[in-house]
C-alpha positions in Angstrom: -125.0 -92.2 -10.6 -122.7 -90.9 -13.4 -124.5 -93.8 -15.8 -127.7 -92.0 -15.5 -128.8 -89.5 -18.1 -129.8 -86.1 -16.6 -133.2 -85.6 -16.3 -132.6 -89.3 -14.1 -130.5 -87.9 -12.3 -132.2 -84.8 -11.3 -135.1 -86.9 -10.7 -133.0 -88.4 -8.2 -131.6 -85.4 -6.2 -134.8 -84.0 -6.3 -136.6 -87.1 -5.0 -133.9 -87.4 -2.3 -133.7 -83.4 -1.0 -137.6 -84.1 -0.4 -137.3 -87.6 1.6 -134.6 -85.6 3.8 -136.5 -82.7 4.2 -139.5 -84.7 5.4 -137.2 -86.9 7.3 -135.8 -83.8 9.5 -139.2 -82.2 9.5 -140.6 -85.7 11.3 -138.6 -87.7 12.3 -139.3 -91.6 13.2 -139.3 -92.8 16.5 -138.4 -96.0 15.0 -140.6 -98.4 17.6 -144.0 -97.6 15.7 -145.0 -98.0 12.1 -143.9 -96.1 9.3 -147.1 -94.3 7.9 -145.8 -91.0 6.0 -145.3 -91.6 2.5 -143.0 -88.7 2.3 -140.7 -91.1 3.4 -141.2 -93.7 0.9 -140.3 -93.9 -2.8 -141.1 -96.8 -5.4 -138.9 -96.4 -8.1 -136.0 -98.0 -10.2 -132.8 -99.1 -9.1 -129.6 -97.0 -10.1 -127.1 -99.8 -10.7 -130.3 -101.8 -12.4 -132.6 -99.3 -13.8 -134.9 -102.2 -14.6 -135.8 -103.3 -11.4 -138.5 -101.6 -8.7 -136.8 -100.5 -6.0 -137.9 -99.2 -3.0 -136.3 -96.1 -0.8 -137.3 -95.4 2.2 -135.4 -92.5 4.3 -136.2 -91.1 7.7 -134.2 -89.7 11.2 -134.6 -92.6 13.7 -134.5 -91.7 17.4 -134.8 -93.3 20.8 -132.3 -96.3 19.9 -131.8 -97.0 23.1 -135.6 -97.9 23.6 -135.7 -99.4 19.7 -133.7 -100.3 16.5 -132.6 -103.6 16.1 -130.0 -104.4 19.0 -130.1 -101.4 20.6 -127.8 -99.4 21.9 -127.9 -96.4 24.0 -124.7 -94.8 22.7 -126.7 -94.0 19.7 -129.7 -92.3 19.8 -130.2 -90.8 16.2 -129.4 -91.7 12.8 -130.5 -91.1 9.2 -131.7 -94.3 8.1 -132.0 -95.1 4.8 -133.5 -98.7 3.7 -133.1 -100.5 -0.2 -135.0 -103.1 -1.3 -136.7 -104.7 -4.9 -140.2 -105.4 -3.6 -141.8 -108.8 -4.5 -143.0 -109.8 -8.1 -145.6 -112.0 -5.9 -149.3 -110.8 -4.9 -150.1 -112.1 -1.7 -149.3 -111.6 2.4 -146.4 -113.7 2.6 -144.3 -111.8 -0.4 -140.8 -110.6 0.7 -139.0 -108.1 -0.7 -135.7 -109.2 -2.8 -132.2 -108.2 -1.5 -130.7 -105.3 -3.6 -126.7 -106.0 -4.0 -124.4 -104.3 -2.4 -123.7 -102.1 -5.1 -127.4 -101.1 -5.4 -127.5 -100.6 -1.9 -124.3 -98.3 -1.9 -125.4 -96.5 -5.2 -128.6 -94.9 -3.0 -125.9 -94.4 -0.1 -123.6 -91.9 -2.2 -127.0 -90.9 -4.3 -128.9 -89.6 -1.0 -125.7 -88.6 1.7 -122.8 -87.8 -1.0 -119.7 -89.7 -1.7 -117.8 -88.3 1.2 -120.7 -88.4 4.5 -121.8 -92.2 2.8 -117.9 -93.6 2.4 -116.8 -92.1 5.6 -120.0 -92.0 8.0 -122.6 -95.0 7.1 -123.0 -98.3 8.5 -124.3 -101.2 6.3 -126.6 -103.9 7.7 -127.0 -106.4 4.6 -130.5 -107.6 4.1 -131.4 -111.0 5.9 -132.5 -113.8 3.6 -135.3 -115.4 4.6 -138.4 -114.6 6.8 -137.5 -117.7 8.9 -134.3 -116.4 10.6 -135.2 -115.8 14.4 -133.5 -112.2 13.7 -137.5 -111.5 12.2 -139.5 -112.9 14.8 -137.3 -112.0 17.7 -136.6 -108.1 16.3 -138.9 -107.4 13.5 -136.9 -107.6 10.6 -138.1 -107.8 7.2 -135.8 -110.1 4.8 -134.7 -108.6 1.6 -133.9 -105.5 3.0 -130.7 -103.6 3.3 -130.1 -100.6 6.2 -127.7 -98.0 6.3 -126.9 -95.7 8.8 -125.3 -92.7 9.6 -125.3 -91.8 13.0 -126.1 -88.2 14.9 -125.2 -86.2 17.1 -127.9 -83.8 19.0 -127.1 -81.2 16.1 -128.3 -83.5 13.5 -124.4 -83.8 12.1 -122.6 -87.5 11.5 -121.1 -88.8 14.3 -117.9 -91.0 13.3 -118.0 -94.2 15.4 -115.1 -96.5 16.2 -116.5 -100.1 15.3 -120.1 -101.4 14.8 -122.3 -99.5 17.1 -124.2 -102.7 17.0 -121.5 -104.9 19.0 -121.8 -107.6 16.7 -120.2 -107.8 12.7 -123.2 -108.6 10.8 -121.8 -108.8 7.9 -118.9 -107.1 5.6 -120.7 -104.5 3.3 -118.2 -102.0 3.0 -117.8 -99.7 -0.1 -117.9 -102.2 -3.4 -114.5 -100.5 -4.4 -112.7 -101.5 -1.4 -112.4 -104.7 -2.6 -110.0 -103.7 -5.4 
């Protein structure tokens, strides 16, 4: 975030501290609908400010009755979901996929540098709404997850591996490619 001007960027922390708030206050027991719009923000992108960007941040628990693959080792987790939604009108529009630097930008933005680089896990965003992954577990294409596990005191549990059992995908931190 250190492109941003200030009042951005406070606009941002501010934003964030709310979506956490309500996201501990309710929290999502991830097999219904998402209906509070406290957990929701349509915005900009950080890494590109010109492109609607949508945030969505809540606690998810009961993984081991929901969540994609699920997994009963892990019953709660911030979640915290990036997408550019659709320039279409219409039922069918899908979001676009934010990069992997977008995606990590909102990562250190809404759980710091350290919890984010340390704690998250990064499910990239599927591509298409015709990948069995959306009709067999719900997903929506164009977005990206990340997670940061719990324990039962709400603090980030460091897991050894994908607590998944599969490797989607390597989205690690865009710097750990240098």
């Amino acid at each position: 975030m250190n492109t941003m001007d200030r009042p951005r960027e406070r606009n941002v922390r501010e934003s964030l501290v709310a979506m956490r708030r309500a996201a501990l206050a309710d929290p999502n027991p991830g097999d219904v609908p998402l209906t509070d719009r406290r957990h929701v923000w349509d915005t900009v992108g950080l890494t590109e400010p010109d492109r609607p960007t949508r945030v969505i941040l809540t606690i998810d628990v009961g993984y081991h009755v929901s969540g994609f693959l699920p997994n009963s080792d892990f019953e709660k987790c911030w979640h915290l979901s990036v997408s550019h939604p659709s320039k279409l009108d219409g039922p069918s529009r899908e979001p676009e996929a934010p990069t992997r630097e977008e995606v990590w930008a909102w990562a250190v933005a809404c759980f710091g540098e350290r919890e984010a680089r340390t704690y998250a896990h990064v499910e990239p965003p599927i591509q298409s709404s015709l990948d069995n992954l959306v009709t067999e577990h719900g997903r929506m294409p164009g977005v990206a997850h990340v997670r940061i596990w719990l324990d039962e005191f709400n603090r980030p549990l460091l897991t050894l591996g994908e607590p998944y059992h599969v490797r989607l995908a390597d989205w690690s931190p865009p710097e750990a490619d240098r």
